[in-house]
N, C-alpha and C positions, 0 to 999 in steps of 0.2 A: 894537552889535557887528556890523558891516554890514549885512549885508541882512537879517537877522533871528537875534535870541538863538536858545540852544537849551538847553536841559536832558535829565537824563539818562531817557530813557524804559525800560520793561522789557519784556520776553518770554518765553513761555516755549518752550524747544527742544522741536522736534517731531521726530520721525521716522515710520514708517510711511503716510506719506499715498499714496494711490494717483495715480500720475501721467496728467495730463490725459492722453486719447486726442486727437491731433494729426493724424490721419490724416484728419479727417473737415476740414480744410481745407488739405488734400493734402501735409501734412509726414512723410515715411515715420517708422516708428517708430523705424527704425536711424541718424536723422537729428540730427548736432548741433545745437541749439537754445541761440540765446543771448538774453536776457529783460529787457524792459524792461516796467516798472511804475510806475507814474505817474501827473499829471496834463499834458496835452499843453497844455503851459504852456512861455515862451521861458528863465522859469527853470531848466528842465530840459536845456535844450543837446539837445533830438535833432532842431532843424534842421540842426545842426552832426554830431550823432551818426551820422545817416543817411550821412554823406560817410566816417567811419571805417570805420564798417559794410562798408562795397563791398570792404574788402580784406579782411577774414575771407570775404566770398560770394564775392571773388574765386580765394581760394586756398585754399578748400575747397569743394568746387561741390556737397556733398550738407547745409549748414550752412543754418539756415534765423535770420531775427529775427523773434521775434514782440515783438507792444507791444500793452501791457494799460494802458489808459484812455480816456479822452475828454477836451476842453476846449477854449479858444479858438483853439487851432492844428490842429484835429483833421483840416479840411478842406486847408489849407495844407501838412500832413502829408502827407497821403495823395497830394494832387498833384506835394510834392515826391518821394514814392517810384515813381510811376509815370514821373517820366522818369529813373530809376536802372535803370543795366543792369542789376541784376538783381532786378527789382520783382517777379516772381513769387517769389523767396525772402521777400518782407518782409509780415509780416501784420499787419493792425490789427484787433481782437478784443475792441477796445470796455472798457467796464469792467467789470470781475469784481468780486465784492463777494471772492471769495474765491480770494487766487493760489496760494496753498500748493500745491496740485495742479498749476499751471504751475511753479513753482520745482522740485516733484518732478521734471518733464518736464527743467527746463533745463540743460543744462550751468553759466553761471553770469548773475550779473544784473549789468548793464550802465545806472548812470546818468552821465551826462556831463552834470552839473549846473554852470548859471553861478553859482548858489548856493543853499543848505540851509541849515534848524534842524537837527533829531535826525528823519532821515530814516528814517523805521518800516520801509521797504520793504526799507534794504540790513540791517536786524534782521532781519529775517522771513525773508532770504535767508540770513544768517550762522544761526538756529536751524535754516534748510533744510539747513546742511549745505551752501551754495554759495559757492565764492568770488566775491568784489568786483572789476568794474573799475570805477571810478568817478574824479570828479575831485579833486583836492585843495582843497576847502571847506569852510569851517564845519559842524560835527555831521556829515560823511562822512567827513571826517581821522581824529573822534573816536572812532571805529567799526572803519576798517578798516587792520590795519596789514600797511604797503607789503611785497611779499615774504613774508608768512605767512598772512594771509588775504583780500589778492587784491593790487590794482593802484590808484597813485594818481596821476595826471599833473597838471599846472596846464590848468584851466578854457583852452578855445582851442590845445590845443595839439596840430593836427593829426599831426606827426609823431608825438609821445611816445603817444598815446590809440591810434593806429594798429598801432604795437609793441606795446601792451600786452596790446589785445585778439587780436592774431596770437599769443603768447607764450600766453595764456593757450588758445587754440584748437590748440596744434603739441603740449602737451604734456597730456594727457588724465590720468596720472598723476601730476602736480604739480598740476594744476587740483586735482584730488579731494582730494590732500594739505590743499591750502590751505583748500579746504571744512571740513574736518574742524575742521582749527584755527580755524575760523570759528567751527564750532558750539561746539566747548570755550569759545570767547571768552567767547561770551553764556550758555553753563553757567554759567561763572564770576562775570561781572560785570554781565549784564544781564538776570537771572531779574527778576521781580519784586518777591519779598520781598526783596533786594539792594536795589534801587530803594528802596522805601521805606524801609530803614532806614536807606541813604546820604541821604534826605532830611532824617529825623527827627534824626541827628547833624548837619547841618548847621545846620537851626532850632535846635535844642537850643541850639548855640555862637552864634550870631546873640540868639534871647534871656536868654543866659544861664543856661540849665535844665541841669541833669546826666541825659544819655544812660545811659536804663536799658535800651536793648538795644530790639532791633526785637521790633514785638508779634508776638506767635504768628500771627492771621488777620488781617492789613489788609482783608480783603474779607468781613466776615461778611456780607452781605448774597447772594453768590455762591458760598454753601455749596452744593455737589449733595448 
């Protein structure tokens, strides 16, 4: 299934997280912020990402990108943001074990993947409450849809990824809109006990067994 299967993962929607304090690597707090989370991996598309980017910092000069991870392009990264005109808006902030608190901070998340499984991060952003720009790939298609909870262009496609993250930065009250619908999504169809019980009816059909309904605790083990 190209570059790699995916199956359907769960989460569950959060709200209240206290949003990272940005200031202390100089991004004012009244300062649009769009979010990439990741591994700085070529699968990821933000050698290509970083060249979109210039036109959101271009036509909003108070707009800042930050990017949350590490990996084999980390260094190759970094130099290619310093000779982009506007390298002091772009931040590298390493890997977080825990984004929630940036997704709080961000306007929305931003993967321009050459390809994906069931990508956790644009979940974690849709239970944030954030809309999607991302590319049209496997397990990212499956997630976000075009027009109500964010943005979906073909992998390379400088023009349309350009428009979209413009479109998504000019209108502040459709972005939030589309968050919301974002979060309802994974209320809906990607809490956890969902997950599991969509698995369990599947095996069920596969060996033949009759579906008696999702068990009450899939997790006894993570009782508080």
């Amino acid at each position: 299934m190209g570059h790699g299967s995916y199956g359907p993962n769960g989460v569950t929607p959060w709200a209240d997280v206290t949003p990272v304090d940005l200031t202390m690597v100089g991004i004012p707090d009244n300062s649009p912020v769009l979010l990439f989370a990741g591994r700085l991996h070529p699968q990821k598309g933000l050698d290509w990402g970083l060249t979109y980017v210039g036109n959101v910092l271009s036509c909003i000069p108070s707009a800042h990108f930050v990017i949350l991870g590490d990996g084999p392009q980390s260094e190759s990264l970094e130099r290619l943001a310093l000779g982009h005109d506007y390298s002091e808006r772009i931040h590298f902030l390493g890997f977080q074990k825990d984004i929630r608190p940036y997704l709080a901070r961000a306007r929305c998340l931003f993967l321009p993947s050459r390809w994906e499984g069931m990508p956790n991060v644009v979940l974690e952003a849709m239970a944030a409450g954030r809309a999607v720009v991302g590319t049209k790939v496997e397990g990212t298609e499956e997630l976000v849809l075009p027009g109500q909870t964010g943005w979906l262009v073909p992998p390379g496609d400088v023009a349309a990824l350009s428009d979209a993250l413009a479109q998504a930065f000019s209108d502040r009250q459709r972005l939030e809109r589309l968050g919301q619908a974002a979060h309802e999504r994974v209320a809906t169809n990607f809490r956890p006990e969902r997950v599991v019980a969509d698995y369990e009816r599947l095996w069920s059909g596969l060996l033949h067994l009759k579906f008696e309904g999702p068990v009450q605790n899939p997790f006894p083990s993570e009782d508080r």
